[in-house]
C-alpha positions in Angstrom: -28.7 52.8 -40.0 -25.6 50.7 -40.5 -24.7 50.3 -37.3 -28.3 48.7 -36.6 -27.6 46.6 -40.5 -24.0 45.6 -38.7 -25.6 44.3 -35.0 -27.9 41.4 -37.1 -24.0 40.2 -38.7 -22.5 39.8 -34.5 -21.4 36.3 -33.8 -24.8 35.5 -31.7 -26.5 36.1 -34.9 -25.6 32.5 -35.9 -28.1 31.3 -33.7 -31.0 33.4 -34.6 -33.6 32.1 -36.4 -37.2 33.1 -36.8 -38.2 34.7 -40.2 -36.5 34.1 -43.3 -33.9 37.0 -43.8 -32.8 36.1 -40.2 -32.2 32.1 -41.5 -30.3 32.9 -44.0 -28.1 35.8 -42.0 -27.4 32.6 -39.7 -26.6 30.6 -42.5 -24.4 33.2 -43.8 -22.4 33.5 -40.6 -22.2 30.3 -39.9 -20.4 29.3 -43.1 -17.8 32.4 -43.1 -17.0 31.3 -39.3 -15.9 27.9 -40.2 -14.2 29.3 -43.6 -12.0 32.4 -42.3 -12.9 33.1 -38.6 -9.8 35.4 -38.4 -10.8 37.8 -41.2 -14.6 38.4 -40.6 -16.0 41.6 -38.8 -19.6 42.2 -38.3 -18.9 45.1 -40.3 -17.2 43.5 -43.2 -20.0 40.5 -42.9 -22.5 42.9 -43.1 -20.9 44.9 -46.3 -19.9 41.6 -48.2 -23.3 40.1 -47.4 -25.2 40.8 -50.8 -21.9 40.4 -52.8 -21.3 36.9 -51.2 -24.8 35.4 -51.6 -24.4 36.3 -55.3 -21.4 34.6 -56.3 -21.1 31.5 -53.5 -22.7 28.4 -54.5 -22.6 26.7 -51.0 -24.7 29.9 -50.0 -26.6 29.6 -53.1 -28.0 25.8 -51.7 -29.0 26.9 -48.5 -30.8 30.0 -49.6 -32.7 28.0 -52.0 -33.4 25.3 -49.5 -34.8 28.4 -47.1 -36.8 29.8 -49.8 -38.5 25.8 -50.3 -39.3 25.9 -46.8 -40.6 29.3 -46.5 -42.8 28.6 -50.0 -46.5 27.2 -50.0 -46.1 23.6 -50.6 -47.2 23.9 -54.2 -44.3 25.4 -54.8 -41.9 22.9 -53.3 -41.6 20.9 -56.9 -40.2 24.7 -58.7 -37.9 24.5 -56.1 -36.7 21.1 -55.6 -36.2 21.1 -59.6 -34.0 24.1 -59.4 -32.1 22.0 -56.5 -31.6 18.9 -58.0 -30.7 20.8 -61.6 -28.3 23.0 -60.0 -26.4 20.7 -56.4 -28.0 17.4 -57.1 -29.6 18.0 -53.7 -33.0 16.7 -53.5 -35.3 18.1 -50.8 -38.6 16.3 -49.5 -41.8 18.5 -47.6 -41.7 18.9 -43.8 -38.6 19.4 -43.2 -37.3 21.3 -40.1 -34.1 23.1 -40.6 -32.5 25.1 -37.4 -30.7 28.2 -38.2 -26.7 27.9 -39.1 -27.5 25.2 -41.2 -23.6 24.9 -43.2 -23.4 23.2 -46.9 -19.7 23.7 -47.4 -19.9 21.0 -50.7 -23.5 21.1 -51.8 -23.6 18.6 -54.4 -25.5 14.8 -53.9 -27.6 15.5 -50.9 -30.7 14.4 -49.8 -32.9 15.7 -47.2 -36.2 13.2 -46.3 -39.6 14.3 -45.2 -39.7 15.4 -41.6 -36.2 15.4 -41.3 -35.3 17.9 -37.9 -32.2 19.2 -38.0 -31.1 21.6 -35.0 -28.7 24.7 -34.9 -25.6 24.6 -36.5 -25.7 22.0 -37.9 -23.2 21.2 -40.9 -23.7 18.9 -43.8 -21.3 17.7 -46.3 -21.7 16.7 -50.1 -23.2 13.1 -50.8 -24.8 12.8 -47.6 -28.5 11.1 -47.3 -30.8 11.3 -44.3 -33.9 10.2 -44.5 -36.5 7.7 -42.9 -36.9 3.9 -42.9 -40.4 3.0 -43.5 -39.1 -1.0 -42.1 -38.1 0.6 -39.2 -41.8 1.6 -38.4 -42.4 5.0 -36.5 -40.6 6.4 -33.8 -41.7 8.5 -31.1 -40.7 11.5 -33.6 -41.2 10.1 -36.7 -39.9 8.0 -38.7 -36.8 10.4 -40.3 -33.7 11.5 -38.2 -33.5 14.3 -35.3 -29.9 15.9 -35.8 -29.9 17.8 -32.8 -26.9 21.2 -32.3 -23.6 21.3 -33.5 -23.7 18.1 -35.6 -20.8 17.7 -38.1 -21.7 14.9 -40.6 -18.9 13.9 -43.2 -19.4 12.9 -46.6 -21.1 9.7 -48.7 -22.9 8.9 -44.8 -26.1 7.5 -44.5 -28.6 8.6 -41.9 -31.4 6.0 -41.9 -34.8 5.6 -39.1 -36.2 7.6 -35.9 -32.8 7.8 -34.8 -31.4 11.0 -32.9 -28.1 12.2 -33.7 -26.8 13.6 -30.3 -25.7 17.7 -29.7 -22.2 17.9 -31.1 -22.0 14.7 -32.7 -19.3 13.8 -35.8 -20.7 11.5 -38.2 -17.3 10.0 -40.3 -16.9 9.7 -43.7 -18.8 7.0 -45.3 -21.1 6.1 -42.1 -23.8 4.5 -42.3 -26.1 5.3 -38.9 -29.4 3.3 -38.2 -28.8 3.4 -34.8 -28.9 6.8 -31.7 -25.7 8.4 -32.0 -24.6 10.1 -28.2 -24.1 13.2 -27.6 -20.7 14.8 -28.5 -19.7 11.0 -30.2 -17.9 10.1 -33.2 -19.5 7.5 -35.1 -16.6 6.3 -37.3 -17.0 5.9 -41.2 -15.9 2.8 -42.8 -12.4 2.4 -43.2 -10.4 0.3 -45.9 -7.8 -1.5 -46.0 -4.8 -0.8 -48.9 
């Protein structure tokens, strides 16, 4: 029985998604692979598992935003209160979040309606996406598509039916209204001293 428990916590299981308890598994590993890579064992994932999502508040978000997506949508209000009351992250309906979705600073997010975000994707604190209603509707929408393996820094904007490319890097204090390519930094503004 554990050794069947121990196979969902293997490194593949980052990119599982599906039900719930399989979203938030890939959340889970997704976060302690960027945090201490070195250290984690699917066994010692799998035994720590219970114990983490308990006490870690970056896990805390992203279970919460699972359970908002997984609710019936009368229920999205209980849980976007508890969001904003608790990270200051405020959540929107129709949102599609792949699994391995990281929050390593959950505080001052917002998620827009029909926002698609892909696998493994990692979001830092006071980020926005959402969609530009001047910007008309794009062929997907009118909020972002964050495809794989996006890293987006914090205080960026993510504006319009823009897609932010597999393995992108959005910089610290972007502001993005525009397709970002595959695998391309979109640099932050800088200032001067």
């Amino acid at each position: 029985m554990l050794e069947r428990l121990v196979s969902r916590f293997e490194p593949e299981g980052r990119r599982r998604g599906g039900t719930l308890v399989n979203m938030i598994i890939a959340d889970y590993l997704s976060y302690y692979a960027q945090t201490r890579p070195e250290e984690e064992s699917p066994r010692r994932l799998a035994l720590l598992f219970l114990p983490r999502l308990l006490h870690n508040p970056c896990l805390h978000a992203v279970v919460m935003i699972r359970f908002a997506m997984a609710s019936p949508r009368f229920m999205l209000g209980l849980w976007r209160t508890a969001l904003i009351s608790k990270h200051s992250i405020d959540i929107m309906p129709g949102m599609n979040l792949g699994p391995g979705l990281v929050m390593p600073h959950p505080f001052g997010i917002a998620l827009g309606a029909g926002l698609r975000v892909g696998t493994g994707v990692t979001i830092m604190h006071q980020v926005s996406i959402g969609g530009d209603p001047r910007a008309g509707r794009g062929p997907e929408g009118p909020c972002p598509v964050i495809e794989d393996d996006v890293y987006i820094y914090m205080k960026s904007i993510i504006i319009g039916p823009i897609t932010v490319g597999k393995g992108a890097v959005i910089g610290a204090r972007s502001w993005v209204q525009e397709d970002v390519a595959p695998g391309a930094v979109h640099r932050g503004i800088r200032t001067s001293r």
